[in-house]
N, C-alpha and C positions, 0 to 999 in steps of 0.2 A: 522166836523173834524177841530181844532183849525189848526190856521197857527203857527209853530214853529222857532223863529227869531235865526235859527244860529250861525251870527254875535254877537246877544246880549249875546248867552249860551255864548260862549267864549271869548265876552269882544274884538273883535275889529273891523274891520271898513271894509268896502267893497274893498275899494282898498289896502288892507293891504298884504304884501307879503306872500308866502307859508311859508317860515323861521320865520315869526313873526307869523301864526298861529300857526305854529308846537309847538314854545315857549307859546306862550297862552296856548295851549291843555297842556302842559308839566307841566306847574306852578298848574294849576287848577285839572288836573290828582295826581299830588304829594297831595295837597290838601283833595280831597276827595275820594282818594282809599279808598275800605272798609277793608284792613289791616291795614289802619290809623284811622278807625272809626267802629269798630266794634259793631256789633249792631245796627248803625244809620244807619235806614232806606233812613231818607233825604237824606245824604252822598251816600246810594247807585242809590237812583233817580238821583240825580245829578250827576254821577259819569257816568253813561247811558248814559244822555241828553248830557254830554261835548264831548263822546265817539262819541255819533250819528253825532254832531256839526261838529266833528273832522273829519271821516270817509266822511262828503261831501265835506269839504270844503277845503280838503288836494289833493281833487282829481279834476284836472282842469274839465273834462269832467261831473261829478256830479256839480259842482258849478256852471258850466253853465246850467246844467237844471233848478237849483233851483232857480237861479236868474234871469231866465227869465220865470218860473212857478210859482215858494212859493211866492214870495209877495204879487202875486194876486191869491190864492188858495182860497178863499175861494168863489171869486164871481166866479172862474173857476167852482167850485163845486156845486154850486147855480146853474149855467145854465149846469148841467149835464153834463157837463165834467168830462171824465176819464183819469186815466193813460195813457190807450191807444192810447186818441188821439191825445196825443206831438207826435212830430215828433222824433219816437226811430231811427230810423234806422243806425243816424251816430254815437250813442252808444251802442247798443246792440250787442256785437256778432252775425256771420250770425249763423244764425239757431238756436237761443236762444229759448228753450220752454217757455212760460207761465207759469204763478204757481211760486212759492217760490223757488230758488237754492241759496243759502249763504256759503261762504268760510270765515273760521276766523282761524288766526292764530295768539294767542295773549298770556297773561297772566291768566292763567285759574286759580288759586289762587281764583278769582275773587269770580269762581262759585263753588270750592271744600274747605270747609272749613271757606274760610275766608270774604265768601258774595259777592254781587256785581252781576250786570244784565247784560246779552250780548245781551237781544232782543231789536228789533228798534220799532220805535213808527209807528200805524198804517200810520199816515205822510209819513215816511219815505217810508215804502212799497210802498201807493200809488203811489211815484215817480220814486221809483226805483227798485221794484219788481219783474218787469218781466224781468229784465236784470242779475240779478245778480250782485255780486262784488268781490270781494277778497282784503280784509281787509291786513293792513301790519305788521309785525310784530312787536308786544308791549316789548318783551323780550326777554332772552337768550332761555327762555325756548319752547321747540319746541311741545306745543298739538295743539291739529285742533280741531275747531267744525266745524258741517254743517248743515245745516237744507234747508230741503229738505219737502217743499210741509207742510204739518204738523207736519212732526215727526222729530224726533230731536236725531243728532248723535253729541257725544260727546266723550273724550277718560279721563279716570281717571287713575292717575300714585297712584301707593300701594307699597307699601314696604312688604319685603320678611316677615316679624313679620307679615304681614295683611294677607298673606296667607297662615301663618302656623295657626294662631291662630281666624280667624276673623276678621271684624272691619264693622267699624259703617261709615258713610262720609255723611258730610252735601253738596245738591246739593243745587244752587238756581237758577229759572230759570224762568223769567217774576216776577221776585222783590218774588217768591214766594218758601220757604225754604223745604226740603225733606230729610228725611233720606233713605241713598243706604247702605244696609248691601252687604258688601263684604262676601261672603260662602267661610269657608274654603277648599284651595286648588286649588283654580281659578288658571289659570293658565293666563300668556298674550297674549292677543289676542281675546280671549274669550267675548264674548258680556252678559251684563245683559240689558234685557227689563222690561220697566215701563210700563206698560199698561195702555195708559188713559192720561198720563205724561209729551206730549208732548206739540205741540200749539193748542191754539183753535182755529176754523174758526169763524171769524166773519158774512157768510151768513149762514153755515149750522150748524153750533154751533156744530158740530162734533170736536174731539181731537184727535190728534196722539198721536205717541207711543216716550217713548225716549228711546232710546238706548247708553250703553254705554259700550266703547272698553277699557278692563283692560290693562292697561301695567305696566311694572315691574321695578320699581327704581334700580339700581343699589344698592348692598351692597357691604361696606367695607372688609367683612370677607368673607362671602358666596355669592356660585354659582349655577344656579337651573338645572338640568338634568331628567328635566320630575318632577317625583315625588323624585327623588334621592337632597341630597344636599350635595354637594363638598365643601370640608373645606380645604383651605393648611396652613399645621403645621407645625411651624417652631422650631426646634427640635434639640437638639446637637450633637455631634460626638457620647458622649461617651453611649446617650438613647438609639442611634441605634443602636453600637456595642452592647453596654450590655443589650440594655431594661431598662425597668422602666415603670411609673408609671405619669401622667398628667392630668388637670381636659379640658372638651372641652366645651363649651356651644353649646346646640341643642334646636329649637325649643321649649322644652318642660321643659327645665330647663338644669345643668349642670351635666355631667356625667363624672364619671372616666374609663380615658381610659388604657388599660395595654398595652406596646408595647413588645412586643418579641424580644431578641435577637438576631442580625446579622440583620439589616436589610441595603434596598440599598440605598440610595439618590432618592427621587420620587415614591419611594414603598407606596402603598395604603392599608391603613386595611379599611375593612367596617363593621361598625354599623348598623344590621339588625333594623327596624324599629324605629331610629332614623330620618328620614327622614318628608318630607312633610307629612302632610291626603290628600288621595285619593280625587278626585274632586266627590262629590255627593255620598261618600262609604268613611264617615269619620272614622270609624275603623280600615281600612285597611292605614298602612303606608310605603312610600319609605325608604332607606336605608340612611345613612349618610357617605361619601366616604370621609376619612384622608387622603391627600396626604403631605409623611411625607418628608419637607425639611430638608438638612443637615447644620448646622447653627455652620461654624467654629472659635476656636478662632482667635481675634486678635491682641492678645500677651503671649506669654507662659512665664512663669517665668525658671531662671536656673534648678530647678529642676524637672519642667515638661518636659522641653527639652531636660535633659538626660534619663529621662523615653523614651521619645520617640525615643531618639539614639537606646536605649534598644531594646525599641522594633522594629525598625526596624530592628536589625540586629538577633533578636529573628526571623522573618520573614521570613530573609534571609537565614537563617539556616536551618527551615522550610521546604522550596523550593528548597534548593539543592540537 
């Protein structure tokens, strides 16, 4: 197992401050992200390696195992030394199990779409493995992975278009690229399993599984209610006293809607099978819910404003 020089992946020096790492990992992060280098493999090895660098050497209690382990790792590993027999006990949580547990909450961009590797180097494990971590936040953006023993939990963000209609997503995981077909209808929350997918064991060469937990992007227009999808229309005075005539987009292309007559401010019509497909029963679809807003003017001209004199006193007469 090679010795991996930390200090050197990120260009500074042993007595160098927390603040002037962070700045190293940042300059060199900007560098070789793989939405700066798409396609470049290198860019994503090294993108890994500054991340790994970063993740010990940001955290006091990892820099001290490593600096009083890694430099001499390799003749530690010559005379059969393991992991286990540094003295964990003033880093590990009590009661820490054995076996792989990882916490990451970062910029998953990395590994949906736009490339880039979250796994550590056999190295790393060996030092830090049986303790766990919890990695800090890379970004606004809030997914988690976790991996856990071999198998590997991930969360994938889809847009409401992906689960009317399908879609395709590039994972990559150990520098090594996959397509995850999103099935229409998925809902969030929802788990899809890779069988086989996960990591491999370096003793028993057996692989886990990967999993991963769909969640639902936020959209501009539309709202999801099971298989139903809520639209609010914003609408004028005079469509909903009199009705008429508007085009809506739905999943499935756009449709003309007819509005009736007399309606109230927040009154709903629904579109029978305009809606999502059914999750695994893609014939069968939910309905599309208009909630129709009242959208007044805000300037009438002299002669809309005697009309409306009119008709308010047309009203009044009405009523009495």
């Amino acid at each position: 197992m090679d010795y991996r020089d930390y200090y050197k992946i990120l260009g500074v020096s042993r007595d160098s401050s927390t603040a002037d790492i962070k700045k190293a990992y940042r300059k060199m992060a900007a560098k070789y992200h793989p939405d700066g280098n798409p396609d470049d493999d290198t860019a994503v090895k090294k993108f890994k390696d500054i991340s790994e660098a970063y993740e010990v050497l940001k955290d006091p209690e990892k820099k001290k195992i490593y600096d009083e382990v890694g430099s001499d790792w390799k003749r530690y590993h010559r005379s059969g030394g393991t992991a286990d027999d540094f003295n964990w006990s003033q880093y590990r949580p009590a009661g820490a199990p054995g076996g792989y547990s990882y916490e990451y909450s970062g910029n998953f961009d990395d590994m949906f779409g736009a490339g880039g590797g979250s796994s550590f180097s056999d190295f790393f494990e060996s030092l830090f493995g049986g303790g766990g971590y919890s990695a800090g936040k890379q970004s606004a953006k809030q997914n988690s992975f976790r991996r856990e023993n071999l198998d590997v939990h991930a969360t994938m963000e889809v847009t409401l278009e992906d689960v009317a209609n399908g879609a395709e997503k590039t994972f990559i995981l150990n520098n090594k690229r996959m397509r995850v077909k999103i099935p229409r209808g998925i809902k969030g929350g929802q788990k899809l399993k890779l069988a086989g997918r996960g990591n491999k064991s370096n003793r028993s060469q057996t692989t886990g599984d990967l999993y991963i937990e769909i969640r639902e992007k936020p959209h501009p227009t539309w709202k999801r209610s099971g298989d139903d999808l809520i639209v609010e229309m914003n609408t004028d005075l005079y469509t909903l006293v009199l009705g008429g005539q508007f085009e809506v987009r739905t999943p499935r292309g756009t449709v003309k809607v007819t509005v009736p007559e007399l309606n109230q401010p927040g009154q709903s019509l629904r579109l029978k099978g305009q809606g999502f497909p059914v999750f695994k029963n893609e014939s069968r679809y939910g309905d599309m819910i208009l909630k129709l807003n009242c959208r007044l003017p805000e300037k009438l001209s002299a002669g809309e404003k005697e009309l409306f004199e009119k008709l308010k006193e047309m009203r009044m007469e009405l009523h009495k």
